[in-house]
BALOBA-1460 file (C-alpha; in Angstrom, 3 decimals):
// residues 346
<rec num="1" residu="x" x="103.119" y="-10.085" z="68.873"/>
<rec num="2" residu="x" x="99.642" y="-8.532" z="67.793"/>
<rec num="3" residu="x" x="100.301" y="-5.472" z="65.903"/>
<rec num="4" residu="x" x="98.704" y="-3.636" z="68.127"/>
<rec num="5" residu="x" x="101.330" y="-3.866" z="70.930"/>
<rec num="6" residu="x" x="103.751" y="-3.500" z="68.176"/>
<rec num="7" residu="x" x="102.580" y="-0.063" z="67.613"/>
<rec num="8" residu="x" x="102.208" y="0.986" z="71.416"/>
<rec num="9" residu="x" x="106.299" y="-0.218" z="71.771"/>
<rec num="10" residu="x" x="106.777" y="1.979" z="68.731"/>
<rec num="11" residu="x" x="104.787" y="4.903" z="70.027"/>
<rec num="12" residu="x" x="106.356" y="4.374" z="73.943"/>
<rec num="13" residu="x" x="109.946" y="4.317" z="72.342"/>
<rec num="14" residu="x" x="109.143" y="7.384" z="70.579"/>
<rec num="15" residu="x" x="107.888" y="9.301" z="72.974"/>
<rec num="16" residu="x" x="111.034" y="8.582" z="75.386"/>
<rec num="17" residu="x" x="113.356" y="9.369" z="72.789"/>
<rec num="18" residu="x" x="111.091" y="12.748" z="72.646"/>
<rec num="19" residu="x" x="111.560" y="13.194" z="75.986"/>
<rec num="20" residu="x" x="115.367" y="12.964" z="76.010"/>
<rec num="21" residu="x" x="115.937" y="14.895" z="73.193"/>
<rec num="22" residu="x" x="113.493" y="17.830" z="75.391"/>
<rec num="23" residu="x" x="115.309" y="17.359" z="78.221"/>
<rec num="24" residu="x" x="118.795" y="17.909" z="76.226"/>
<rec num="25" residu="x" x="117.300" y="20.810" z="74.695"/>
<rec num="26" residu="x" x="116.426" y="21.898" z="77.918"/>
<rec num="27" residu="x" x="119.863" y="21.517" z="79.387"/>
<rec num="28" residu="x" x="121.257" y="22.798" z="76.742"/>
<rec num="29" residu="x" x="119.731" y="26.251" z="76.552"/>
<rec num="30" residu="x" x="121.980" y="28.853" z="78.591"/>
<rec num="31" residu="x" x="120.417" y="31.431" z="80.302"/>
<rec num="32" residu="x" x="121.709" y="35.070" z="81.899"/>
<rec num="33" residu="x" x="122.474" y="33.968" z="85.236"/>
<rec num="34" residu="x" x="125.007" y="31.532" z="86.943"/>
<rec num="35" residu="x" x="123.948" y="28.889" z="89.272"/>
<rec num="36" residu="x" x="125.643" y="28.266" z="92.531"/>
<rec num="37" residu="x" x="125.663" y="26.053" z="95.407"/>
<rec num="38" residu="x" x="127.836" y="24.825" z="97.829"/>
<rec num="39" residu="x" x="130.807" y="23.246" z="97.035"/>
<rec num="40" residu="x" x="133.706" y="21.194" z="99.009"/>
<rec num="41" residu="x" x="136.609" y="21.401" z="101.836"/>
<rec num="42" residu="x" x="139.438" y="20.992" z="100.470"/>
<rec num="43" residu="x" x="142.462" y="20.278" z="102.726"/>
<rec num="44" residu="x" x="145.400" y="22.627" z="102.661"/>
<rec num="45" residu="x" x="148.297" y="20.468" z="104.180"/>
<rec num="46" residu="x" x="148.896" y="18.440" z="101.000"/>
<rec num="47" residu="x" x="148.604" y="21.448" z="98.839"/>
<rec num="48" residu="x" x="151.124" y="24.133" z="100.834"/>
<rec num="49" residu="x" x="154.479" y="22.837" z="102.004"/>
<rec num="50" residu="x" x="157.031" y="24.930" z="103.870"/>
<rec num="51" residu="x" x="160.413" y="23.534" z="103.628"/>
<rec num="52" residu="x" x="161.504" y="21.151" z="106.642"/>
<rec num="53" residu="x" x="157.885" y="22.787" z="108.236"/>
<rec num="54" residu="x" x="156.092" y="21.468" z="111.369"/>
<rec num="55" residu="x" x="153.467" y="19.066" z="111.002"/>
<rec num="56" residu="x" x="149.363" y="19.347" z="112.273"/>
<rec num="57" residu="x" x="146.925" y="17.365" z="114.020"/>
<rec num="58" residu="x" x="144.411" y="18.600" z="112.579"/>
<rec num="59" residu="x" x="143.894" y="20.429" z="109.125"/>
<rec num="60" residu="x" x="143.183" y="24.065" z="107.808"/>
<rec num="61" residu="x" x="140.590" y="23.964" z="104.797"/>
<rec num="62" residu="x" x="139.732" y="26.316" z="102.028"/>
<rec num="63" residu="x" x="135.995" y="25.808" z="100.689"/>
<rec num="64" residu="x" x="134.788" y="26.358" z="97.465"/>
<rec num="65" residu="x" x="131.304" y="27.213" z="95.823"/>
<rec num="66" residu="x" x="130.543" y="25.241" z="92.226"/>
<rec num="67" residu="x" x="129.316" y="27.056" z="89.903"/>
<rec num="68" residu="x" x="128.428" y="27.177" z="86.120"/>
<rec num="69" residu="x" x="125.894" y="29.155" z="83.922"/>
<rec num="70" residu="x" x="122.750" y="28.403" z="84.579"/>
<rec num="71" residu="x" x="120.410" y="26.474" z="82.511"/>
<rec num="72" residu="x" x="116.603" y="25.748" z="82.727"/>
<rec num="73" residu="x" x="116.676" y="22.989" z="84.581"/>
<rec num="74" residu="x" x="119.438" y="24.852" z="87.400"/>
<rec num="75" residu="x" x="116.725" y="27.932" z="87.482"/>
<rec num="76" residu="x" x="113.972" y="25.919" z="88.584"/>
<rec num="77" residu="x" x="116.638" y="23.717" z="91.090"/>
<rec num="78" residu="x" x="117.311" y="27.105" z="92.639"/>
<rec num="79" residu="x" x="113.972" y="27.769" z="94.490"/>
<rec num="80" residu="x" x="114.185" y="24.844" z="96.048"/>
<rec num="81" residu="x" x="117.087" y="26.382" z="98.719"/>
<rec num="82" residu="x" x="118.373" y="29.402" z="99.826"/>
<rec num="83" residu="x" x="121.916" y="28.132" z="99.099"/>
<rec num="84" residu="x" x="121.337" y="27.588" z="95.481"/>
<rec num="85" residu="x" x="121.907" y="31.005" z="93.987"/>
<rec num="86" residu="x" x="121.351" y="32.539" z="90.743"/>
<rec num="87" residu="x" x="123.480" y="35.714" z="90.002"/>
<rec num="88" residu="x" x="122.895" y="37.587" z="86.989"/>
<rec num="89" residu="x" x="125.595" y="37.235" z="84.183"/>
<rec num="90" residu="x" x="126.865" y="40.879" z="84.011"/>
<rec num="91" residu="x" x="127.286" y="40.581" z="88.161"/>
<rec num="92" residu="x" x="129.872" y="37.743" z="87.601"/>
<rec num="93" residu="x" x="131.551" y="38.337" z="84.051"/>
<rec num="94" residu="x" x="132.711" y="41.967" z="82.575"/>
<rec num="95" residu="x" x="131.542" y="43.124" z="79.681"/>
<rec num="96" residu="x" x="132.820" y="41.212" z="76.620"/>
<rec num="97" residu="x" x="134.621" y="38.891" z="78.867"/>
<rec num="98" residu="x" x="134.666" y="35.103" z="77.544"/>
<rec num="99" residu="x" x="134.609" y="32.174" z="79.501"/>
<rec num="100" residu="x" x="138.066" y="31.592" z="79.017"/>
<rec num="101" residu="x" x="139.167" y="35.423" z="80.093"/>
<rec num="102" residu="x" x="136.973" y="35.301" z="83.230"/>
<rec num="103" residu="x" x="138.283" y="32.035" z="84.682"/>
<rec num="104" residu="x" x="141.972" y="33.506" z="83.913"/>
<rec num="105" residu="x" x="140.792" y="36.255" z="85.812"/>
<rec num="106" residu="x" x="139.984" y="34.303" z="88.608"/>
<rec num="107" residu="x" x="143.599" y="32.062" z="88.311"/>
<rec num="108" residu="x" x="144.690" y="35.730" z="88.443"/>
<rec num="109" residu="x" x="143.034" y="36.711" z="91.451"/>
<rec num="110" residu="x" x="144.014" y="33.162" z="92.873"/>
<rec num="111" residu="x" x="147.992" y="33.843" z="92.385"/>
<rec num="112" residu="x" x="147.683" y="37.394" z="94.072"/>
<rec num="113" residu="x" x="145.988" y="35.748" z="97.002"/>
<rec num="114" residu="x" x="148.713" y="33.592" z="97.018"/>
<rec num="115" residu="x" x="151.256" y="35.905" z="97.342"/>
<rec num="116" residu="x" x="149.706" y="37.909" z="99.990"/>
<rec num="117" residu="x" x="149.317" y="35.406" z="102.080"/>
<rec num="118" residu="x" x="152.500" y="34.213" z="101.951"/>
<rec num="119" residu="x" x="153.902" y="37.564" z="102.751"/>
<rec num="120" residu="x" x="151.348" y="38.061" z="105.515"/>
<rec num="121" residu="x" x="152.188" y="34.648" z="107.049"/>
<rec num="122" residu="x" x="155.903" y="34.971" z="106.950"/>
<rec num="123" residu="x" x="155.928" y="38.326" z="108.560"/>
<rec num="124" residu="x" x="153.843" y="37.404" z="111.352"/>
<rec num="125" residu="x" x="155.681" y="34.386" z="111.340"/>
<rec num="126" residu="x" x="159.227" y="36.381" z="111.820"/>
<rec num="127" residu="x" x="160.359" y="34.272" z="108.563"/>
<rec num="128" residu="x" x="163.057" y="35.958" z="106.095"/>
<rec num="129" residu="x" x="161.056" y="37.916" z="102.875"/>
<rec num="130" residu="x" x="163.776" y="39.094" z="100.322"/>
<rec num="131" residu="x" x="162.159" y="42.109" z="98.141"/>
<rec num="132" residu="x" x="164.267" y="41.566" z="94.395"/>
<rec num="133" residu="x" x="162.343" y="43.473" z="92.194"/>
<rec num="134" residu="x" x="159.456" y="43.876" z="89.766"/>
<rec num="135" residu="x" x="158.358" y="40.770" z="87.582"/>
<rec num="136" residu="x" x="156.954" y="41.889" z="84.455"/>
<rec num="137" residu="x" x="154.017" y="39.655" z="83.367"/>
<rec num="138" residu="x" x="151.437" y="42.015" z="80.697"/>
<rec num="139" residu="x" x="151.556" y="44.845" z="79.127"/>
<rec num="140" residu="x" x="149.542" y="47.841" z="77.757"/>
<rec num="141" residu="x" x="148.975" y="47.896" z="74.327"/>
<rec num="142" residu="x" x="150.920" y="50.579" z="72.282"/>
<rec num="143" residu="x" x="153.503" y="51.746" z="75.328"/>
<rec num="144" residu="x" x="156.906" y="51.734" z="76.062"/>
<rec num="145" residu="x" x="157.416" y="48.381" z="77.941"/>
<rec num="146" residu="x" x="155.736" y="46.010" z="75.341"/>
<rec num="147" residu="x" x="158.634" y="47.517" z="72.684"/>
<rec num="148" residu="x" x="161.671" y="46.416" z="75.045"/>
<rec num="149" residu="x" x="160.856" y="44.491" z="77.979"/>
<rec num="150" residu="x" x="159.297" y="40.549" z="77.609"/>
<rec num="151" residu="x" x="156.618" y="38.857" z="79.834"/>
<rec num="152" residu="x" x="159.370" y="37.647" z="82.912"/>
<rec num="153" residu="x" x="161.525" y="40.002" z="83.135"/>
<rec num="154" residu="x" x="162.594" y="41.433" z="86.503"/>
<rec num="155" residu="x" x="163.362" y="44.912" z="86.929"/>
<rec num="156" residu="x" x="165.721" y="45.469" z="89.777"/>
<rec num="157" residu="x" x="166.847" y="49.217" z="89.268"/>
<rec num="158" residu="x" x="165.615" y="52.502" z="87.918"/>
<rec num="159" residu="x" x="168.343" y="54.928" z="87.165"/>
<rec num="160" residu="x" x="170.947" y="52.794" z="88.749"/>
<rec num="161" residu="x" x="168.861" y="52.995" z="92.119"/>
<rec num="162" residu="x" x="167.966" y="49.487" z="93.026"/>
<rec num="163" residu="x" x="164.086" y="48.755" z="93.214"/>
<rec num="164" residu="x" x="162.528" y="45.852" z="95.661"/>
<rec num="165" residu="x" x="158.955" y="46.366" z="94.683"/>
<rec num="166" residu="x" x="156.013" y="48.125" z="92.952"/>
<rec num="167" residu="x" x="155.545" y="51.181" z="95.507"/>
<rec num="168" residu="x" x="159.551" y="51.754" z="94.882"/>
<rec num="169" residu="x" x="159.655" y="51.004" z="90.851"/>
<rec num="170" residu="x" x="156.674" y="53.718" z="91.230"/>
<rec num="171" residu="x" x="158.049" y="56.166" z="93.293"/>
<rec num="172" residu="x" x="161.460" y="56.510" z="91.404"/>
<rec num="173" residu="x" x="159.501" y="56.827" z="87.880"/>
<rec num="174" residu="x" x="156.993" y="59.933" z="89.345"/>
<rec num="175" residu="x" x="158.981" y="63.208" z="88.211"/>
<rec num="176" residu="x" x="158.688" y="61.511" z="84.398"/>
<rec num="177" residu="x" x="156.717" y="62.923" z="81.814"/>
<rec num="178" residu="x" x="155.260" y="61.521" z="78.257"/>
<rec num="179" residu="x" x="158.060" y="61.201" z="76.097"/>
<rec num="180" residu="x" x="160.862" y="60.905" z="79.274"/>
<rec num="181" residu="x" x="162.822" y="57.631" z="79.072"/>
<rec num="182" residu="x" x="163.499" y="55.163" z="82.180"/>
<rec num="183" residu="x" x="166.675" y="53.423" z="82.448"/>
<rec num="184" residu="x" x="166.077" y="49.844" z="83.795"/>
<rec num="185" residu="x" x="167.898" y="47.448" z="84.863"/>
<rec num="186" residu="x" x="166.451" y="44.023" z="84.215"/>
<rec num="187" residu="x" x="167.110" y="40.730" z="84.704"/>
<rec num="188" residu="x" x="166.118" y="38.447" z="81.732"/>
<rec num="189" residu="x" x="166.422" y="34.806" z="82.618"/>
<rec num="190" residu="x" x="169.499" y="35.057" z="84.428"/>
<rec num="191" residu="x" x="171.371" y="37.591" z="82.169"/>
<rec num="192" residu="x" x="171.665" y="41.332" z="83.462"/>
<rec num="193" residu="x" x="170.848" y="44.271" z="80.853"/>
<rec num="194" residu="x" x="169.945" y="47.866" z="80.808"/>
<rec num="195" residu="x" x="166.928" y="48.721" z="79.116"/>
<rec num="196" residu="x" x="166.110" y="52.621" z="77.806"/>
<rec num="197" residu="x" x="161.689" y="52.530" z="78.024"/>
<rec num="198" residu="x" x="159.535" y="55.593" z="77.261"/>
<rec num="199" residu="x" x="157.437" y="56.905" z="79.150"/>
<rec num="200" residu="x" x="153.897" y="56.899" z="77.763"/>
<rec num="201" residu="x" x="149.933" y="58.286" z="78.465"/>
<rec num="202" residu="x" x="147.990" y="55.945" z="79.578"/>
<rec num="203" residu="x" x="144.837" y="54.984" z="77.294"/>
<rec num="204" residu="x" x="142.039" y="56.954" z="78.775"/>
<rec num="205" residu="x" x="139.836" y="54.060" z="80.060"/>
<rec num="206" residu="x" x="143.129" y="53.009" z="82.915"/>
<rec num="207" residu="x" x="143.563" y="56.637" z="84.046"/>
<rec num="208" residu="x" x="141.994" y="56.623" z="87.781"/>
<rec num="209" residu="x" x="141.953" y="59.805" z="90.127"/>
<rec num="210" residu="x" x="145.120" y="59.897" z="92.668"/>
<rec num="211" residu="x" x="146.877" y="57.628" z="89.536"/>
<rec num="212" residu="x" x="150.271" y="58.410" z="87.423"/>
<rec num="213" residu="x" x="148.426" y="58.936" z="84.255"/>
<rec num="214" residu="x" x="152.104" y="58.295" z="82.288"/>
<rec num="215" residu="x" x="153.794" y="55.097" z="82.875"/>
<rec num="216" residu="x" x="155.852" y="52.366" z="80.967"/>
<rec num="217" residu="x" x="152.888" y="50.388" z="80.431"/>
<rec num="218" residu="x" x="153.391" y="46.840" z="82.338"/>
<rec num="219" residu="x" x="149.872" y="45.815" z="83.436"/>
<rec num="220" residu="x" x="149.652" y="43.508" z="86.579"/>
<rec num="221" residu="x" x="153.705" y="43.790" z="88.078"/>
<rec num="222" residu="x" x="154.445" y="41.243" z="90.624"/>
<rec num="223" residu="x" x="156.273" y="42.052" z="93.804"/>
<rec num="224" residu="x" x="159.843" y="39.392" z="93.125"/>
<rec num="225" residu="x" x="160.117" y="38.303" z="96.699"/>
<rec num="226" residu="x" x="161.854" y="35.268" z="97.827"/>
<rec num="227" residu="x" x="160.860" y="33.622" z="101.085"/>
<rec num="228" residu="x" x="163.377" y="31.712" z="103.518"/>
<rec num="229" residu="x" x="162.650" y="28.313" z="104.134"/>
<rec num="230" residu="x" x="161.437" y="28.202" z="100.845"/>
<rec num="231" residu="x" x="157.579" y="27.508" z="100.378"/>
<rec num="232" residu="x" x="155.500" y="25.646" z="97.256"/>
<rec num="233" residu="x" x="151.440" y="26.113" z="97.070"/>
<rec num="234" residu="x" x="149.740" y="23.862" z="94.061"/>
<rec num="235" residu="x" x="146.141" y="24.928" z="94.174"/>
<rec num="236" residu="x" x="145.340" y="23.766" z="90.593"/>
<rec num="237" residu="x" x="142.587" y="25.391" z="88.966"/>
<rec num="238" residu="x" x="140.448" y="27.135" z="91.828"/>
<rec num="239" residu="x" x="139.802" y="30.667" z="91.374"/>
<rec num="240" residu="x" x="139.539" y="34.042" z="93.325"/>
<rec num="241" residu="x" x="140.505" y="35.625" z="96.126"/>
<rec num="242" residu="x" x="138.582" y="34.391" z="98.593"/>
<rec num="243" residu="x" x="141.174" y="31.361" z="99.934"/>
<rec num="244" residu="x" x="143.858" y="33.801" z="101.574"/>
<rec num="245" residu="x" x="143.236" y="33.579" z="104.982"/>
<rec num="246" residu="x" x="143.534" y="29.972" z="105.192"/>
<rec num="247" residu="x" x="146.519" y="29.976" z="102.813"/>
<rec num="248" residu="x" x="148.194" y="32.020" z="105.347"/>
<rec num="249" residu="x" x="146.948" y="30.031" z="108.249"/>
<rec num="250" residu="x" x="147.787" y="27.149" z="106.656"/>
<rec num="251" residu="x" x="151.566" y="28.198" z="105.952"/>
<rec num="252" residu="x" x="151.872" y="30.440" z="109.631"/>
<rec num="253" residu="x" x="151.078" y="27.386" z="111.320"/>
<rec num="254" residu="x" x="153.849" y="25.230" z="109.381"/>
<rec num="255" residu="x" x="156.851" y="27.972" z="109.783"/>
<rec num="256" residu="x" x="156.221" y="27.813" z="114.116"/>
<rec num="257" residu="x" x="156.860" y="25.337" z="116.404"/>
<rec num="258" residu="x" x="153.183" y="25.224" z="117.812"/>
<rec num="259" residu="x" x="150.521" y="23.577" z="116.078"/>
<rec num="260" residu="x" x="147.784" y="25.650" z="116.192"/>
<rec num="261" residu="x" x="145.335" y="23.091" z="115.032"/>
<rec num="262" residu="x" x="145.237" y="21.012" z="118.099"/>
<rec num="263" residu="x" x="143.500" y="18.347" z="116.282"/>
<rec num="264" residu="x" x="140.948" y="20.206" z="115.041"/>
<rec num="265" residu="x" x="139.411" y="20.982" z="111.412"/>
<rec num="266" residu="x" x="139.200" y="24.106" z="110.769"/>
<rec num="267" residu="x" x="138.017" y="26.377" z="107.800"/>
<rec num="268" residu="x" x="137.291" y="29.843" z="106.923"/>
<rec num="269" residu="x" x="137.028" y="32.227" z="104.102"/>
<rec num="270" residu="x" x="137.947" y="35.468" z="103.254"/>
<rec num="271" residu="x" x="140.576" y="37.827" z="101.277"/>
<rec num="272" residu="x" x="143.882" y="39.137" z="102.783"/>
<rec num="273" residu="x" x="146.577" y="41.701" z="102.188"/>
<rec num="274" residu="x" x="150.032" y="41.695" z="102.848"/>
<rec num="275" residu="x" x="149.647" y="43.160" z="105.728"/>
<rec num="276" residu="x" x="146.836" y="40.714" z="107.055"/>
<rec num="277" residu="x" x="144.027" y="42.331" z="106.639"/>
<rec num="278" residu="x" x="140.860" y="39.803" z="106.067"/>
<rec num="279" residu="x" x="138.167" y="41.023" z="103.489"/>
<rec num="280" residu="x" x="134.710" y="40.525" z="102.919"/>
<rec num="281" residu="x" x="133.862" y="38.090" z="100.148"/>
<rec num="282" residu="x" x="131.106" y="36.444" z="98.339"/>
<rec num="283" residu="x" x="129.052" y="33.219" z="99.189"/>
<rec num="284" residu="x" x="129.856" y="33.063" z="102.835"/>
<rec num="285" residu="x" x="126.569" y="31.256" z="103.485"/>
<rec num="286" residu="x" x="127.409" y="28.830" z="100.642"/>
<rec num="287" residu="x" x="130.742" y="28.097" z="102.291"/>
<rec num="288" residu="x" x="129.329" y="27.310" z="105.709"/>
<rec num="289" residu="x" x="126.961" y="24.657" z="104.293"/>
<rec num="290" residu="x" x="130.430" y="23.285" z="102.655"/>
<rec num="291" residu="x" x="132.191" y="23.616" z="106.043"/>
<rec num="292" residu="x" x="129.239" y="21.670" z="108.310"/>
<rec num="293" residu="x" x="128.978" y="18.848" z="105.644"/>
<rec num="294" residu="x" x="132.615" y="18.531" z="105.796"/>
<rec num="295" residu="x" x="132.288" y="18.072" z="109.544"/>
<rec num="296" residu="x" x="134.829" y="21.154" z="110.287"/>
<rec num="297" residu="x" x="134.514" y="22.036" z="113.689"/>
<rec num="298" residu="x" x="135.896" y="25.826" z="113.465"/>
<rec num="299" residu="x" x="134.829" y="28.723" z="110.703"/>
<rec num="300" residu="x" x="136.748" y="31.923" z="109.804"/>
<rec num="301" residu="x" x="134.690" y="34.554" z="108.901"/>
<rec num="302" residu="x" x="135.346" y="37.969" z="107.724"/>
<rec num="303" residu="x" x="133.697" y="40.510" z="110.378"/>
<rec num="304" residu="x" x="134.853" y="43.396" z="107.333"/>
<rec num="305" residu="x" x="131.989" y="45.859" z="107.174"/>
<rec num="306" residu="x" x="133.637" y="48.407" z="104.905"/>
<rec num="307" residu="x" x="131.053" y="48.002" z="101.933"/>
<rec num="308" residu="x" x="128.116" y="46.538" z="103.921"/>
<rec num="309" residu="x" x="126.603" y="47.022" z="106.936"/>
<rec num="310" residu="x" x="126.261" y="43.872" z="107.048"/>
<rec num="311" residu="x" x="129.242" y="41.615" z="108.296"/>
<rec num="312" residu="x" x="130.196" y="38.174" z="106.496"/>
<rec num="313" residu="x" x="130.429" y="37.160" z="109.946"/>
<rec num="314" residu="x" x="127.088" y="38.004" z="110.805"/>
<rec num="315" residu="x" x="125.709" y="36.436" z="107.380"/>
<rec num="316" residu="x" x="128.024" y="33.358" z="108.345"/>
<rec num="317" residu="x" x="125.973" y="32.792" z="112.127"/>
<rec num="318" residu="x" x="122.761" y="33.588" z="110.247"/>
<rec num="319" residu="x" x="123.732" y="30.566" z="108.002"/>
<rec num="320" residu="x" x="124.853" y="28.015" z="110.675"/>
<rec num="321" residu="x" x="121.891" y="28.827" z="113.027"/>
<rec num="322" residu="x" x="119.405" y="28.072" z="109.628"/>
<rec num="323" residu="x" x="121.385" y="24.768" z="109.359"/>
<rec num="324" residu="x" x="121.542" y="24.098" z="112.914"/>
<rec num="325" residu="x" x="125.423" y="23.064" z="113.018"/>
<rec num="326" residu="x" x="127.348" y="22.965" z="116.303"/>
<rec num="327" residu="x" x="130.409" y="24.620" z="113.969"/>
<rec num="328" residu="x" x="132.084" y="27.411" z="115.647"/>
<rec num="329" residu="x" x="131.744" y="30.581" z="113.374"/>
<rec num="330" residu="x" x="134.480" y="33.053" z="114.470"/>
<rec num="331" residu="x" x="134.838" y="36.885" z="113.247"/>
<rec num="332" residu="x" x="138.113" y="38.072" z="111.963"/>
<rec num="333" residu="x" x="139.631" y="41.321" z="110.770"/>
<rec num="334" residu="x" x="143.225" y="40.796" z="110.393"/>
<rec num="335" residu="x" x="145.801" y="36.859" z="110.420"/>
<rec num="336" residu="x" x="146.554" y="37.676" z="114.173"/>
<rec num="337" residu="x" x="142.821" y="37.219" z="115.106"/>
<rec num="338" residu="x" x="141.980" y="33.981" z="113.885"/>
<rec num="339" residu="x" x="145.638" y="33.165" z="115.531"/>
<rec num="340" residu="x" x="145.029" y="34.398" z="118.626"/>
<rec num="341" residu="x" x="141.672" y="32.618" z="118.773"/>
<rec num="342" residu="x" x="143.470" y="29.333" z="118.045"/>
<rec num="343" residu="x" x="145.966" y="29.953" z="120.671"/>
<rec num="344" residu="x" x="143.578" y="30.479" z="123.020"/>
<rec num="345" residu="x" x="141.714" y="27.384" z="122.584"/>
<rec num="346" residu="x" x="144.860" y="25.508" z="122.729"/>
């Protein structure tokens, strides 16, 4: 081999390692926005089982949105469709939140959703819900509860009145002051004690108007309900909110005799209460494009307008007429509409 095409192999492996090495640098490099797109349906039926619960034809769906912090190479992918989004970093993460903290914050948000739906679906469902107390799960720094109580306790009376939930452990600790003590009864891992917690200020940054500014100083309390037939939800790790209404479609349609599917696939986003109530959420457009390319033939949309006058519903048809799918985009405002919409097409 002449040296001369010796040292143009030399030069052309050079300047490909140069390129990779660019291109790593380039991927590397974070920047202060996070990249979205649309993500996947994922199936409900093998993640929610109701005990001895009826089976489907078809299948409910929750869909995602992927995202991760964006990078050069994501910025410039993001022009080229309106369903790749950039958000800016503060928008998604609070301040001095890590990674780690925010995606616990979304598992967080996840197991609330959870719960509400169950409660939500039950109750429409006529199912048994047993109130039992107040699990204790965090606590405020520097009060009362993180001296006696432990993460998993369950409070089940204040004063020697029994408690079944938050609103009640609240109500029956309003006429303390700073300095008063609360007599608890608590159940720690199957053994019963009484507990004697002060009642403390609240650090100025968690007093909110219309707010007990004294408290003991448990930070997110769980409602200890117990549901009858029993129910099990393994979600893994997606986050948020935004999966409720299908959880509770999903689990309503396993606790009745009808299937509601009637062969269909059908998906949807957007919050819920315990009462029902479907809230707006983030992405919807995202989540449609998910939906089509998952070949679901009916979407559940929040029609909630209460901090935009501008529907996810509405933002939902925009998105299916732009990608031309034959998908059915229904509004909803509370469980019994999507229900009664599924009824009716039965």
């Amino acid at each position: 081999m002449s040296e001369e095409r010796k040292e143009r192999r030399f030069s052309r492996t050079w300047l490909i390692a140069g390129l990779v090495i660019v291109l790593l640098l380039v991927y590397q490099i974070p920047m202060p926005y996070y990249y979205s797109q649309p993500g996947d349906a994922v199936g409900l039926n093998e993640f929610i089982t109701v005990e001895d619960g009826t089976g489907e034809e078809g299948e409910f769906y929750l869909t995602t949105i992927r995202q991760s912090q964006a990078n050069l190479i994501l910025y410039a992918w993001s022009f080229l469709s309106p369903y790749r989004v950039l958000t800016p970093e503060e928008a998604v993460r609070m301040e001095g939140e890590t990674d780690d903290d925010y995606h616990n914050r979304q598992l967080h948000a996840m197991q609330q959703s959870q719960h509400a739906a169950t409660i939500a679906a039950y109750e429409a469902a006529g199912a048994e819900v047993h109130e039992n107390g107040v699990l204790v799960t965090q606590f405020v720094d520097g009060m009362g509860a993180e001296e006696e109580l432990e993460s998993g306790d369950v409070i089940t009376a204040v004063e020697g009145e029994t408690i079944g939930n938050i609103d009640e452990l609240n109500e029956s600790l309003a006429e303390k002051e700073a300095g008063d003590y609360a007599q608890l009864s608590v159940n720690r891992e199957g053994s019963a004690m009484e507990l004697d917690v002060e009642m403390v200020e609240f650090p100025e940054e968690m007093n909110h108007a219309n707010e007990p500014t004294v408290g003991l100083g448990i930070e997110f309390p769980v409602n200890q309900r117990e549901f009858e037939p029993d129910v099990t939800m393994e979600t893994g790790d997606i986050g948020g909110p935004s999966a409720g209404l299908m959880f509770a479609l999903e689990m309503y349609n396993q606790l009745v005799e009808e299937d509601l599917t009637y062969g269909l696939n059908i998906a949807g986003t957007g919050s819920i209460d315990e009462e029902g109530n479907v809230g707006r959420i983030g992405g919807v457009g995202q989540k449609v494009v998910a939906a089509d390319n998952a070949g679901i033939d009916v979407f559940f949309a929040p029609q909630d307008t209460g901090l935009s006058d501008t529907s996810d519903y509405e933002m939902a048809v925009e998105a299916a007429a732009d990608i031309d799918t034959s998908m059915a985009i229904v509004p909803v405002l509370e469980l019994q509409d999507a229900v009664e919409y599924l009824e009716d097409e039965g």
